[in-house]
N, CA, C and O atoms as CSV, one atom per row, in Angstrom:
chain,resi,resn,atom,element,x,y,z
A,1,UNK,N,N,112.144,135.132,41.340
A,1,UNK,CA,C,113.082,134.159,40.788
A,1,UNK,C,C,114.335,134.867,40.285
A,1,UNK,O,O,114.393,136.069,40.026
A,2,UNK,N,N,115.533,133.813,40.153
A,2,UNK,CA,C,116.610,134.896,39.712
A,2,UNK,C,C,116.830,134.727,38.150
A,2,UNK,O,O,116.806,133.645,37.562
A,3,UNK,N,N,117.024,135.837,37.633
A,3,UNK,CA,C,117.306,136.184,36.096
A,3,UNK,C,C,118.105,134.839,35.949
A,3,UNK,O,O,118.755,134.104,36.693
A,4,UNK,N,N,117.770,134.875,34.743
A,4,UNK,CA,C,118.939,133.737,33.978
A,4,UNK,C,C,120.394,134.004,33.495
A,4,UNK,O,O,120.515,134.853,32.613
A,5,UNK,N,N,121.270,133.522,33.858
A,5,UNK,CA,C,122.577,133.777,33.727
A,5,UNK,C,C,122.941,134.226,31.788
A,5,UNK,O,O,122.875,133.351,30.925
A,6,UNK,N,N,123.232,135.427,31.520
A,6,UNK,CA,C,123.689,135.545,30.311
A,6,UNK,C,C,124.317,134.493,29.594
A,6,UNK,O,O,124.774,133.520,30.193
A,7,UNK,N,N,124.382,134.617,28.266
A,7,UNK,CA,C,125.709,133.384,27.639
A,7,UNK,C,C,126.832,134.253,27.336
A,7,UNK,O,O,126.892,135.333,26.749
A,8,UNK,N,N,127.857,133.388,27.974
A,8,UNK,CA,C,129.516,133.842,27.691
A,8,UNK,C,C,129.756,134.156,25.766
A,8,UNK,O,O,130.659,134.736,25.163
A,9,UNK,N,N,129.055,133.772,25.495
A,9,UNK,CA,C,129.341,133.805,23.513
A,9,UNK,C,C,130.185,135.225,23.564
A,9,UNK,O,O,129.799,136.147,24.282
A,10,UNK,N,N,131.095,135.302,22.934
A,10,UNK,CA,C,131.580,136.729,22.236
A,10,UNK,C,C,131.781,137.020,20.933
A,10,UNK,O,O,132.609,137.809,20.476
A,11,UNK,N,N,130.777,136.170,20.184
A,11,UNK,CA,C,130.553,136.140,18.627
A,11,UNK,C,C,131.835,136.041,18.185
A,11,UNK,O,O,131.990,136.596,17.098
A,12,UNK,N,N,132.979,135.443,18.718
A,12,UNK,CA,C,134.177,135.007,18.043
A,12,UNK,C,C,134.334,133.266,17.780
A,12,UNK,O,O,135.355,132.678,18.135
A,13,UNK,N,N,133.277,132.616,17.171
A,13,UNK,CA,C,133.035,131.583,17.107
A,13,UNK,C,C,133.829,130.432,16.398
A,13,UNK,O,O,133.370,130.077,15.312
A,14,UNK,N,N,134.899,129.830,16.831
A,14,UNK,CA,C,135.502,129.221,16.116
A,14,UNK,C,C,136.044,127.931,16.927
A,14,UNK,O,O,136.489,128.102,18.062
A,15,UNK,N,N,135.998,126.280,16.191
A,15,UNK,CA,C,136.170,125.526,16.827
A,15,UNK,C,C,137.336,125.075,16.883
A,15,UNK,O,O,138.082,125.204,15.913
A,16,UNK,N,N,137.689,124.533,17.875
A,16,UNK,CA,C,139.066,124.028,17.957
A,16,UNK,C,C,139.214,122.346,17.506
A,16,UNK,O,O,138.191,121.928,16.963
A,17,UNK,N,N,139.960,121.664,17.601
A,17,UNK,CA,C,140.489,120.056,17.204
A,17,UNK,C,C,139.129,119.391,18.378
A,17,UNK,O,O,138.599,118.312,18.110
A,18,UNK,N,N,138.775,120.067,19.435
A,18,UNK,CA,C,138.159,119.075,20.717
A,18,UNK,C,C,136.859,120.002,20.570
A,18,UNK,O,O,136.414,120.364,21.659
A,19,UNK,N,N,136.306,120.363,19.680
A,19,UNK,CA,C,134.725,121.317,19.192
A,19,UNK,C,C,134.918,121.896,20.740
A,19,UNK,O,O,134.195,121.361,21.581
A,20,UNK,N,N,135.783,122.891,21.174
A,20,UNK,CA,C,135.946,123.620,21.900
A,20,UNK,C,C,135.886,125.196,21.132
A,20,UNK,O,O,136.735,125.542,20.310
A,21,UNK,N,N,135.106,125.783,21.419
A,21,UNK,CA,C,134.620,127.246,20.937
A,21,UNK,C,C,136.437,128.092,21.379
A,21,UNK,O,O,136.992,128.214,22.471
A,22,UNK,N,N,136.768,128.408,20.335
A,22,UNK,CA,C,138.115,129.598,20.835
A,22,UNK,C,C,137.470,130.957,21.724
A,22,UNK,O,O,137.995,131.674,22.576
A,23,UNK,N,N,136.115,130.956,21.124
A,23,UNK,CA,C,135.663,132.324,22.104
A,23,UNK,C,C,135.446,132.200,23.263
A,23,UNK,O,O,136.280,132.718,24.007
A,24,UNK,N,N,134.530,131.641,23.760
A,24,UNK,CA,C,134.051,131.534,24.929
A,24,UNK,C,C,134.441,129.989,25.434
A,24,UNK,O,O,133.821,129.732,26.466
A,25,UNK,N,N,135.088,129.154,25.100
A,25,UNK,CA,C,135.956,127.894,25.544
A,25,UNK,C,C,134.637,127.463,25.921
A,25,UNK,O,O,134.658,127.485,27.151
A,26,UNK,N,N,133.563,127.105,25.560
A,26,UNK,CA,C,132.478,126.541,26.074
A,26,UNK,C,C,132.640,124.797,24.924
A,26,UNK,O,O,133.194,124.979,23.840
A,27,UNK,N,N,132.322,123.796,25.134
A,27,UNK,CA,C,132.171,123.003,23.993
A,27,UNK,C,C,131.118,122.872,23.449
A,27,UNK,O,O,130.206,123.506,23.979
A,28,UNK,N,N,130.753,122.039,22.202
A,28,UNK,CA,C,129.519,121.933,21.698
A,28,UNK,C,C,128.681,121.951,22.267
A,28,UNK,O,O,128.058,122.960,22.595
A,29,UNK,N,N,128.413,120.732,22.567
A,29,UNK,CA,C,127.103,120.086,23.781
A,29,UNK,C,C,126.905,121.021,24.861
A,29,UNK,O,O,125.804,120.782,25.358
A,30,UNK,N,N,127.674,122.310,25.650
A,30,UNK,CA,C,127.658,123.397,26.194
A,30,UNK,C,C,126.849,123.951,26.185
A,30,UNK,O,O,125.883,124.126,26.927
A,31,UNK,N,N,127.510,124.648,24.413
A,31,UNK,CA,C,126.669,125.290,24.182
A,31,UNK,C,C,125.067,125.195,23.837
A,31,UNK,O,O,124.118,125.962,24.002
A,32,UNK,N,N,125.203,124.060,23.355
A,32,UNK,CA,C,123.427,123.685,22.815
A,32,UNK,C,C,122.844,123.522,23.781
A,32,UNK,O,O,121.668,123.881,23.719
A,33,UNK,N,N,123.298,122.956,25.059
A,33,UNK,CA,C,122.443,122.863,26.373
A,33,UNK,C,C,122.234,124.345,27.322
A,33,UNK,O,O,121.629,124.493,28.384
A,34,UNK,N,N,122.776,125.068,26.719
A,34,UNK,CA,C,123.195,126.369,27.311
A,34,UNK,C,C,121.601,126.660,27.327
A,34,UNK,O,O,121.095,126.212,28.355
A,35,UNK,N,N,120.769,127.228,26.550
A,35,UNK,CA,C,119.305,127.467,26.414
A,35,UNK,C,C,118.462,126.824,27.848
A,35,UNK,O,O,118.094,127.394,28.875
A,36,UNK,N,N,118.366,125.590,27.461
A,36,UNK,CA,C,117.420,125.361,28.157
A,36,UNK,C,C,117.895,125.171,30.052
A,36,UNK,O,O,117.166,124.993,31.028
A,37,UNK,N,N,119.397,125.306,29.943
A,37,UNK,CA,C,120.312,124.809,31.477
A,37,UNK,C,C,119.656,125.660,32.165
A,37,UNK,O,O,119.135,126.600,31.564
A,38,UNK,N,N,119.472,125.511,34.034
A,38,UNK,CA,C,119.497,126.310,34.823
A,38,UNK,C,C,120.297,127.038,35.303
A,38,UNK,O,O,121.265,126.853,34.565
A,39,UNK,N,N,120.623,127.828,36.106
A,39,UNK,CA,C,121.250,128.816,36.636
A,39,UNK,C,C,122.282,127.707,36.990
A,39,UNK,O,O,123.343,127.492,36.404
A,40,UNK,N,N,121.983,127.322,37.612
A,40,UNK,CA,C,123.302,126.061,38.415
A,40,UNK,C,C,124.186,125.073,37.462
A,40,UNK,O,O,125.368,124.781,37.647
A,41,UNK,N,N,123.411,124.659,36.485
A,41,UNK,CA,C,124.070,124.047,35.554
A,41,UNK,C,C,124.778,125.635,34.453
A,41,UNK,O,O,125.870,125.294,33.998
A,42,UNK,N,N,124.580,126.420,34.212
A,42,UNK,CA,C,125.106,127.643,33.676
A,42,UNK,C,C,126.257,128.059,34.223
A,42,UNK,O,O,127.182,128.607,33.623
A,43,UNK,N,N,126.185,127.739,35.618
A,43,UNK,CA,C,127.663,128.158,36.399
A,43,UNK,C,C,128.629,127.066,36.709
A,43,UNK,O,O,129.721,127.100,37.277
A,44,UNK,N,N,127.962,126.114,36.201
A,44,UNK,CA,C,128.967,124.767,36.018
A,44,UNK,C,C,129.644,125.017,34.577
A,44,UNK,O,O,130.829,125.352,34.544
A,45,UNK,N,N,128.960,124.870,33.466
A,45,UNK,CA,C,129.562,125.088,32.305
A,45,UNK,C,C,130.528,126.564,32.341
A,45,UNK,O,O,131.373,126.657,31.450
A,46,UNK,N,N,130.428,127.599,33.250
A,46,UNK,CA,C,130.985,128.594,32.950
A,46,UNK,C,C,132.569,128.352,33.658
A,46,UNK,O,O,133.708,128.681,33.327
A,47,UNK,N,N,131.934,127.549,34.879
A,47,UNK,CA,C,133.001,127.154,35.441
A,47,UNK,C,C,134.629,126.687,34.795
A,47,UNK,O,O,135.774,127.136,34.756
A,48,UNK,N,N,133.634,125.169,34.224
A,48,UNK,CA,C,134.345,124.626,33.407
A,48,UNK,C,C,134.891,125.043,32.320
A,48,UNK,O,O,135.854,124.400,31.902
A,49,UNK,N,N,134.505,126.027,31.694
A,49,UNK,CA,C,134.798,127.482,30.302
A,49,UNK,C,C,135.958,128.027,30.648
A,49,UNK,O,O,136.846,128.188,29.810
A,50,UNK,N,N,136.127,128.449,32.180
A,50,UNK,CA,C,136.915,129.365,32.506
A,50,UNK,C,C,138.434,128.829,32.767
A,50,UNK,O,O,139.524,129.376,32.595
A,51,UNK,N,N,137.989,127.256,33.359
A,51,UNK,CA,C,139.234,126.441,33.417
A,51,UNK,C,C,139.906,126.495,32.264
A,51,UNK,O,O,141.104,126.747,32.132
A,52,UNK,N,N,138.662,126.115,30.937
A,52,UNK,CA,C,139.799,125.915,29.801
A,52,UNK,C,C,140.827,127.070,29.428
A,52,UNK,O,O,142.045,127.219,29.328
A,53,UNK,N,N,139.993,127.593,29.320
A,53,UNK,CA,C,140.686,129.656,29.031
A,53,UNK,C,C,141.951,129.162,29.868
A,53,UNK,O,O,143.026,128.937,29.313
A,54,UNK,N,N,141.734,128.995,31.355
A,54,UNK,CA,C,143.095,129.128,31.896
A,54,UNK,C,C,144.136,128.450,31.543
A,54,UNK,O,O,145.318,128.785,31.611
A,55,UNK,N,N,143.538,127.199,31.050
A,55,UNK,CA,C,144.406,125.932,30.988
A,55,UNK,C,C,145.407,126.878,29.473
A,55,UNK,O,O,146.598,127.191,29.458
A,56,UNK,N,N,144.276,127.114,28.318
A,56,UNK,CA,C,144.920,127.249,27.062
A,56,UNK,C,C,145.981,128.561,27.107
A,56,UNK,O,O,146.912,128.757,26.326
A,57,UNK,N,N,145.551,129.446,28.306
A,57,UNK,CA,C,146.630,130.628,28.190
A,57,UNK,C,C,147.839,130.177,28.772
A,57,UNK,O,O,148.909,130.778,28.872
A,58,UNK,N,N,147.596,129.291,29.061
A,58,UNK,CA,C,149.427,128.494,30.007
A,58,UNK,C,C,149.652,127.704,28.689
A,58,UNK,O,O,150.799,127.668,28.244
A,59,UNK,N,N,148.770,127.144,28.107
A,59,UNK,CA,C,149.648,126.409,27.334
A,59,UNK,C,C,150.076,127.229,26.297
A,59,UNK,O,O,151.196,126.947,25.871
A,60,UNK,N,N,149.330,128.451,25.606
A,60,UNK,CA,C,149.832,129.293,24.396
A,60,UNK,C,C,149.779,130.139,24.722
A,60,UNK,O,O,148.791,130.770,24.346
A,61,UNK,N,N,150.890,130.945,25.794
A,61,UNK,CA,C,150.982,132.335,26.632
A,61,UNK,C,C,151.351,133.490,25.455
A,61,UNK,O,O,151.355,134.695,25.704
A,62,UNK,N,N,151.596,133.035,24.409
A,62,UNK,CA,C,151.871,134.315,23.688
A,62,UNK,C,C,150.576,134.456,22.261
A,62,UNK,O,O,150.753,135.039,21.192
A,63,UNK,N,N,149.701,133.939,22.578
A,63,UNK,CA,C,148.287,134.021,21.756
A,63,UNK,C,C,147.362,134.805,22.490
A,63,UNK,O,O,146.160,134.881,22.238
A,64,UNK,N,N,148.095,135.515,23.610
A,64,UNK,CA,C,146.732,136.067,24.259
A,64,UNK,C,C,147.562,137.133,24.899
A,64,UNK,O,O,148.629,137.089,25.512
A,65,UNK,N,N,146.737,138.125,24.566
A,65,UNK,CA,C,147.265,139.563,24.880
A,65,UNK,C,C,147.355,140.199,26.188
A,65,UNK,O,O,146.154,140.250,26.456
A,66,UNK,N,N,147.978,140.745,27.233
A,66,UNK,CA,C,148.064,141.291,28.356
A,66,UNK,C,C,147.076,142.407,28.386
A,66,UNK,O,O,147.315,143.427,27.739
A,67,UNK,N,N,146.032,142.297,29.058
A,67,UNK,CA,C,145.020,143.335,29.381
A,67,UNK,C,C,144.516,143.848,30.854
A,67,UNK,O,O,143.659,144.728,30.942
């Protein structure tokens, strides 16, 4: 069987106005379903995680550092 997908968490836990995590852009309900989700639903939520990240660095390009 395949390992279970890690959680994105980066212990920088803080919510935004839409209980959107600033760390890992995951939302509440995300995260709490995160445990028991499968692999497939894990890469949906990460999916969707990654959009936000993208979305929020276009919208506040100077809150996020060039790396």
């Amino acid at each position: 069987t395949e390992a279970p997908l890690a959680s994105p968490c980066v212990r920088n836990c803080c919510l935004d106005d839409q209980d959107i995590c600033l760390g890992c852009q995951r939302s509440v309900e995300e995260i709490i379903a995160w445990g028991p989700a499968s692999n497939a639903e894990r890469r949906a939520i990460l999916e969707r995680a990654a959009a936000r990240a993208q979305a929020r660095r276009q919208r506040y390009p100077s809150s996020f550092r060039d790396t």
